[in-house]
MIDOSE-1310 file (N, C-alpha, C; in nm, 2 decimals, decimal comma, always signed):
residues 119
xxxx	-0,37/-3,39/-2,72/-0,44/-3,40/-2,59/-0,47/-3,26/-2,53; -0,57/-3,26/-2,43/-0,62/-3,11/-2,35/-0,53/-3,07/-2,29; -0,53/-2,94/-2,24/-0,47/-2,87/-2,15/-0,57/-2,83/-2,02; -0,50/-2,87/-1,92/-0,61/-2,85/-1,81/-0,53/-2,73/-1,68
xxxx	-0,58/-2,59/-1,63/-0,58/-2,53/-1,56/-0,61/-2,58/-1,43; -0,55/-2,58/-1,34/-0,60/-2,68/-1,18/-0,52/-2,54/-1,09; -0,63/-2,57/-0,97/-0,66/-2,45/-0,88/-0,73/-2,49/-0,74; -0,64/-2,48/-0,67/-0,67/-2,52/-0,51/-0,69/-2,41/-0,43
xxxx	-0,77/-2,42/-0,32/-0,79/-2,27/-0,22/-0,87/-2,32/-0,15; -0,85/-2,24/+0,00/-0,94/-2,24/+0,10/-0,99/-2,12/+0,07; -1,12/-2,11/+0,11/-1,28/-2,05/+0,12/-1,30/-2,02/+0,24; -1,35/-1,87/+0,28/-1,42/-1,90/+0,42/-1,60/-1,91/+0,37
xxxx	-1,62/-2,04/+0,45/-1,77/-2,03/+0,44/-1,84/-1,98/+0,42; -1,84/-1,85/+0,50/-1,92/-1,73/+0,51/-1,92/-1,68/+0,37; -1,82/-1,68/+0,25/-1,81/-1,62/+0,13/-1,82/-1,69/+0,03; -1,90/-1,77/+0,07/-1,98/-1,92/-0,05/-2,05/-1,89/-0,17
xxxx	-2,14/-1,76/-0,12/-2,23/-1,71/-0,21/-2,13/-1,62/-0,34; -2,04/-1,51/-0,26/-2,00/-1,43/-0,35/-1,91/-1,46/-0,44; -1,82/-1,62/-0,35/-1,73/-1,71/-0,46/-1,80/-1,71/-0,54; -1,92/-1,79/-0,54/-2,02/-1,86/-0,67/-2,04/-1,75/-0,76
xxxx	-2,07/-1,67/-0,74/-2,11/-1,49/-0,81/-1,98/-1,49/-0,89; -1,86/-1,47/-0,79/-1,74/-1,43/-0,90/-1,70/-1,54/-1,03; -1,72/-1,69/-0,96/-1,68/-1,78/-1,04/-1,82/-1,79/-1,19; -1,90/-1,73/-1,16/-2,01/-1,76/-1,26/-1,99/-1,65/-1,33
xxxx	-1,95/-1,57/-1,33/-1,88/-1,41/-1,39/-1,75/-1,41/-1,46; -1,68/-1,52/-1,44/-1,54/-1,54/-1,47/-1,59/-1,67/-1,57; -1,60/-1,78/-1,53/-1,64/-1,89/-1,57/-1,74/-1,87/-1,76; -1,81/-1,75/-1,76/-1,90/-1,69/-1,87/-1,77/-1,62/-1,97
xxxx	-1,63/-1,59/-1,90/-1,54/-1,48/-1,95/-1,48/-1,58/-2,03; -1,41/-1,66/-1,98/-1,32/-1,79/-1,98/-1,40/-1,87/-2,10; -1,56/-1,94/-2,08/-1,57/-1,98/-2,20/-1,61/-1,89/-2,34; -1,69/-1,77/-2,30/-1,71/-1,66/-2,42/-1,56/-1,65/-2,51
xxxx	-1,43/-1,68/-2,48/-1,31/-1,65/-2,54/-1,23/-1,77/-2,54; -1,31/-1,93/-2,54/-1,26/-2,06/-2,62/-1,24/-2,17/-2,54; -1,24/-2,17/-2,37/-1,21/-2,27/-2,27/-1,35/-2,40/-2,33; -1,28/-2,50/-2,32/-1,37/-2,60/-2,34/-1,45/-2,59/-2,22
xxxx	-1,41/-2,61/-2,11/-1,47/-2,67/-1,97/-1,43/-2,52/-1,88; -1,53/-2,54/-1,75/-1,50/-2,42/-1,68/-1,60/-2,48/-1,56; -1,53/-2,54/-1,44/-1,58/-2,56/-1,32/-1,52/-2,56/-1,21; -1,60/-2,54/-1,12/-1,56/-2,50/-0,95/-1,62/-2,60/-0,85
xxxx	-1,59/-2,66/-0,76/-1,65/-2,80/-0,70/-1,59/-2,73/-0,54; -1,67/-2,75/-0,48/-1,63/-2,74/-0,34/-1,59/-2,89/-0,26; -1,51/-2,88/-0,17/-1,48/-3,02/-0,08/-1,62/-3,08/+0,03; -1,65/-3,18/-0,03/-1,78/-3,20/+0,02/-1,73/-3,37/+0,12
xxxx	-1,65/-3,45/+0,02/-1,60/-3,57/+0,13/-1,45/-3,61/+0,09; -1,44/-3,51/+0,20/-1,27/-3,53/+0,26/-1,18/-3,62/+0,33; -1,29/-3,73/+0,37/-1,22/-3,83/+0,46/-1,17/-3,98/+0,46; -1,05/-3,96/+0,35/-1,02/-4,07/+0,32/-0,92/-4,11/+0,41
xxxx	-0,90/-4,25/+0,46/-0,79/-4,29/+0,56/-0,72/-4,33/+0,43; -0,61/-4,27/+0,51/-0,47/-4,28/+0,48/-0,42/-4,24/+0,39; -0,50/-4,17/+0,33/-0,42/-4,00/+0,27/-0,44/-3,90/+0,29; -0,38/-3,82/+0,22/-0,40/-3,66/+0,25/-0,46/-3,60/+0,19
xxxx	-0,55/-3,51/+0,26/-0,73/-3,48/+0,24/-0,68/-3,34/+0,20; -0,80/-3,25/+0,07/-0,78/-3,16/+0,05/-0,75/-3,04/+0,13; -0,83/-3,06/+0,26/-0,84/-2,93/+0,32/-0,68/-2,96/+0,39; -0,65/-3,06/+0,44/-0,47/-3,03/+0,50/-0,37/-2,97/+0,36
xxxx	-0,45/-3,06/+0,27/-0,33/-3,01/+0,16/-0,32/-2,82/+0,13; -0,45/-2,74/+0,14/-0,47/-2,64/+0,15/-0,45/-2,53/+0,27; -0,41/-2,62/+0,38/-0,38/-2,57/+0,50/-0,56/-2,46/+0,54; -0,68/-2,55/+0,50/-0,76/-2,47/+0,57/-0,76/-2,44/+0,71
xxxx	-0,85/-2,32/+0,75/-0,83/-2,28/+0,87/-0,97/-2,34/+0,92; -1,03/-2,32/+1,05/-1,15/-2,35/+1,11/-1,25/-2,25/+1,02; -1,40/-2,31/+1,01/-1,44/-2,25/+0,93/-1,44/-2,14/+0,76; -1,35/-2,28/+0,69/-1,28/-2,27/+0,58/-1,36/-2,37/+0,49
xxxx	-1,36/-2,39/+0,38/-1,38/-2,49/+0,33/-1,25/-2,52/+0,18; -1,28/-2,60/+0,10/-1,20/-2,59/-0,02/-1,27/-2,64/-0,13; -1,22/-2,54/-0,23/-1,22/-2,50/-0,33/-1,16/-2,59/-0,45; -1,21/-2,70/-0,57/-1,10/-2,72/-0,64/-1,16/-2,69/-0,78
xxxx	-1,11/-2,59/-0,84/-1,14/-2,61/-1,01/-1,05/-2,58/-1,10; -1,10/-2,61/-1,21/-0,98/-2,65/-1,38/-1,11/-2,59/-1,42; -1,01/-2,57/-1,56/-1,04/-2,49/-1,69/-0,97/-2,57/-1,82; -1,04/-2,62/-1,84/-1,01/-2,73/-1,94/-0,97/-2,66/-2,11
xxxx	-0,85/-2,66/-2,17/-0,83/-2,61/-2,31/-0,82/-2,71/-2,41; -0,79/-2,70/-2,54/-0,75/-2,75/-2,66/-0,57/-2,81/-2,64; -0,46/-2,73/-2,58/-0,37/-2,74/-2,53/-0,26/-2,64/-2,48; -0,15/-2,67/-2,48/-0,11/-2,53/-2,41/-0,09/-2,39/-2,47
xxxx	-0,10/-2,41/-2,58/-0,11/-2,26/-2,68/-0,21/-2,27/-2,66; -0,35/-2,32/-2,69/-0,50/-2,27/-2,70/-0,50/-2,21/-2,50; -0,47/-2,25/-2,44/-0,44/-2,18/-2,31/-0,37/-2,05/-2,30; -0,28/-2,01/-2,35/-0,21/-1,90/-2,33/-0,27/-1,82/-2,44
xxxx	-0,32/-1,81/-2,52/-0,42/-1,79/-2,62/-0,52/-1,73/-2,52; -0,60/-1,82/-2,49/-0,75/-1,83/-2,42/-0,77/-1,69/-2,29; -0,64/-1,73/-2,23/-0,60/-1,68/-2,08/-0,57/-1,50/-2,12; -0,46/-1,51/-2,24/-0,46/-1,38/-2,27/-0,55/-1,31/-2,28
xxxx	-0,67/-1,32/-2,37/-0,79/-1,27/-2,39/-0,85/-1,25/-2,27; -0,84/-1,34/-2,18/-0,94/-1,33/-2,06/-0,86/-1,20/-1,96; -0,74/-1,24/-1,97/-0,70/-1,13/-1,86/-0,74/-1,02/-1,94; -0,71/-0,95/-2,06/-0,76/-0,82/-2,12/-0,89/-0,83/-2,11
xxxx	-0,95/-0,88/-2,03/-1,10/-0,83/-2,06/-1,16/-0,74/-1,95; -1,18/-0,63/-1,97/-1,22/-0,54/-1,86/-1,32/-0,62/-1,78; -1,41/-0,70/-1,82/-1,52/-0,75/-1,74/-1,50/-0,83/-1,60; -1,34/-0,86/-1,63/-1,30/-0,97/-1,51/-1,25/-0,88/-1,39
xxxx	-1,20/-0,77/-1,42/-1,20/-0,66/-1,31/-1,31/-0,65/-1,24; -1,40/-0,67/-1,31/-1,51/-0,63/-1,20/-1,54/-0,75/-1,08; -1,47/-0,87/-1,11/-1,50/-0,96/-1,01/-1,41/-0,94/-0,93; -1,35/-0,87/-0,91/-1,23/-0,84/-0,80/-1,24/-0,72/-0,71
xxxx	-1,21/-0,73/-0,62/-1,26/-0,62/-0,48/-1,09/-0,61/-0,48; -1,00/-0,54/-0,47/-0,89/-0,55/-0,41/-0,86/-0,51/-0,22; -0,98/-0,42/-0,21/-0,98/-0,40/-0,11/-1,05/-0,47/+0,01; -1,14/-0,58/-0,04/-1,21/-0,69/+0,01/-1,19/-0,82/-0,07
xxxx	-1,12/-0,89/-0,07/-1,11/-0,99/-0,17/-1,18/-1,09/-0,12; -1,27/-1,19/-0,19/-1,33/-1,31/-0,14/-1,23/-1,43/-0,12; -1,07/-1,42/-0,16/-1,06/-1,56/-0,09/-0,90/-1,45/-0,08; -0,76/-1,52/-0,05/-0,62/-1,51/-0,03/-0,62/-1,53/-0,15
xxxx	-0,54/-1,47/-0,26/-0,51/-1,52/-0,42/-0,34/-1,61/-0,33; -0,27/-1,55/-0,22/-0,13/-1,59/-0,20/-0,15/-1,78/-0,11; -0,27/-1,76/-0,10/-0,28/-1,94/-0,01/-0,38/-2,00/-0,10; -0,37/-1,98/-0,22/-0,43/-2,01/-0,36/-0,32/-2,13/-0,44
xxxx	-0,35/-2,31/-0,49/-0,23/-2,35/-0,54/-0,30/-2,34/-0,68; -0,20/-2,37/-0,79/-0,19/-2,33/-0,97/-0,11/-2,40/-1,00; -0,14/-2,48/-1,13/-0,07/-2,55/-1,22/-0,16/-2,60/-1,35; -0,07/-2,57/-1,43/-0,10/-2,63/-1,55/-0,08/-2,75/-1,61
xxxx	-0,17/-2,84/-1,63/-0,14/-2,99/-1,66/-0,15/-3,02/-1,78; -0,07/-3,12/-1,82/-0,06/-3,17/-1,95/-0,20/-3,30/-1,94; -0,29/-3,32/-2,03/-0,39/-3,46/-1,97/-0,31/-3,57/-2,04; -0,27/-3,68/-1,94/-0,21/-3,77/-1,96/-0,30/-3,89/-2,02
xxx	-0,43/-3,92/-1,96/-0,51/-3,98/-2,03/-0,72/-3,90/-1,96; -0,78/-3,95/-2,12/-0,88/-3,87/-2,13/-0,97/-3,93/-2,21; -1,09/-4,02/-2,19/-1,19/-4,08/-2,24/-1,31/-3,98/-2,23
């Protein structure tokens, strides 16, 4: 079965464009070095009664939006595999400002999932 990377975050609006920039920069890195899948989806309809909607789960602020994307592998060695390569790649530095960052990496959630089932 796959291995799937999952990744939660609030966004501020205003930094829509430059997410999309970084994610399409990273997203090129990630499959060039073996990820099956590589997507980013923004929260577009949140309003389900009577559960809990991404943006509370994310603790967005006013003028936030959210973020959810996976990185789909072969499994969890083809992941730590895949991930390794990606961090050593100087090219992913360049999507990072440290001194301006486009989102909080610390109000960022991460997990790695095993796929339970997959048609």
């Amino acid at each position: 079965m796959a291995y799937v990377d999952g990744f939660v975050l609030p966004l501020a609006k205003a930094k829509l464009e430059a997410y999309r920039k970084q994610a399409e920069g990273a997203g090129k890195i990630w499959m060039e070095h073996g990820a099956l899948a590589f997507r980013e989806c923004i929260a577009e309809d949140m309003n389900a009664e009577n559960l809990r909607s991404f943006p509370n789960l994310a603790n967005a602020k006013e003028g936030e939006i959210v973020v959810f994307s996976y990185i789909v592998f072969k499994s969890r060695e083809h992941r730590d595999e895949v991930n390794a390569k990606v961090m050593n790649d100087p090219r992913l530095k360049e999507f990072c400002d440290e001194k301006d960052p486009i989102f909080d990496c610390k109000r960022m959630a991460y997990g790695g999932f095993e796929v339970l089932v997959d048609y």
